[in-house]
Residue, then its C-alpha position, 0 to 999 in steps of 0.5 A: x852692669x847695663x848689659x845685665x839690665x838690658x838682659x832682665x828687660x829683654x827677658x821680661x818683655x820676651x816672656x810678656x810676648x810670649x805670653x800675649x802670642x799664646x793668648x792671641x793664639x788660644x782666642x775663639x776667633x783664632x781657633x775659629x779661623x784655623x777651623x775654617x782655613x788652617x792659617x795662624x794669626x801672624x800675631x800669635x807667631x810674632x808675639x810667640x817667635x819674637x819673645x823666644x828670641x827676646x828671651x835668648x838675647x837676654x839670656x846672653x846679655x846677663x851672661 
């Protein structure tokens, strides 16, 4: 039973990652500074990356 409560918690804090790296991603100044230089934030792939694996380790936990 823990193990599935775990699970919806890491699912859900992993989309809200996901969904925070997406913005973090799609901001003005991101898009301004991939313009200019071409480089990511490291936030926008630790909040996108870090969710896709949160949610796959929560996947796993409910099963």
């Amino acid at each position: 039973m823990n193990n599935k409560i775990i699970g919806i918690i890491l699912i859900a804090a992993g989309v809200a990652f996901a969904i925070w790296g997406y913005n973090v991603y799609d901001s003005a100044s991101s898009q301004v500074t991939r313009a200019i230089n071409g480089d990511t934030p490291i936030e926008a792939w630790l909040g996108m990356v870090g969710g896709a694996i949160a949610v796959l380790i929560g996947l796993t936990k409910i099963k």
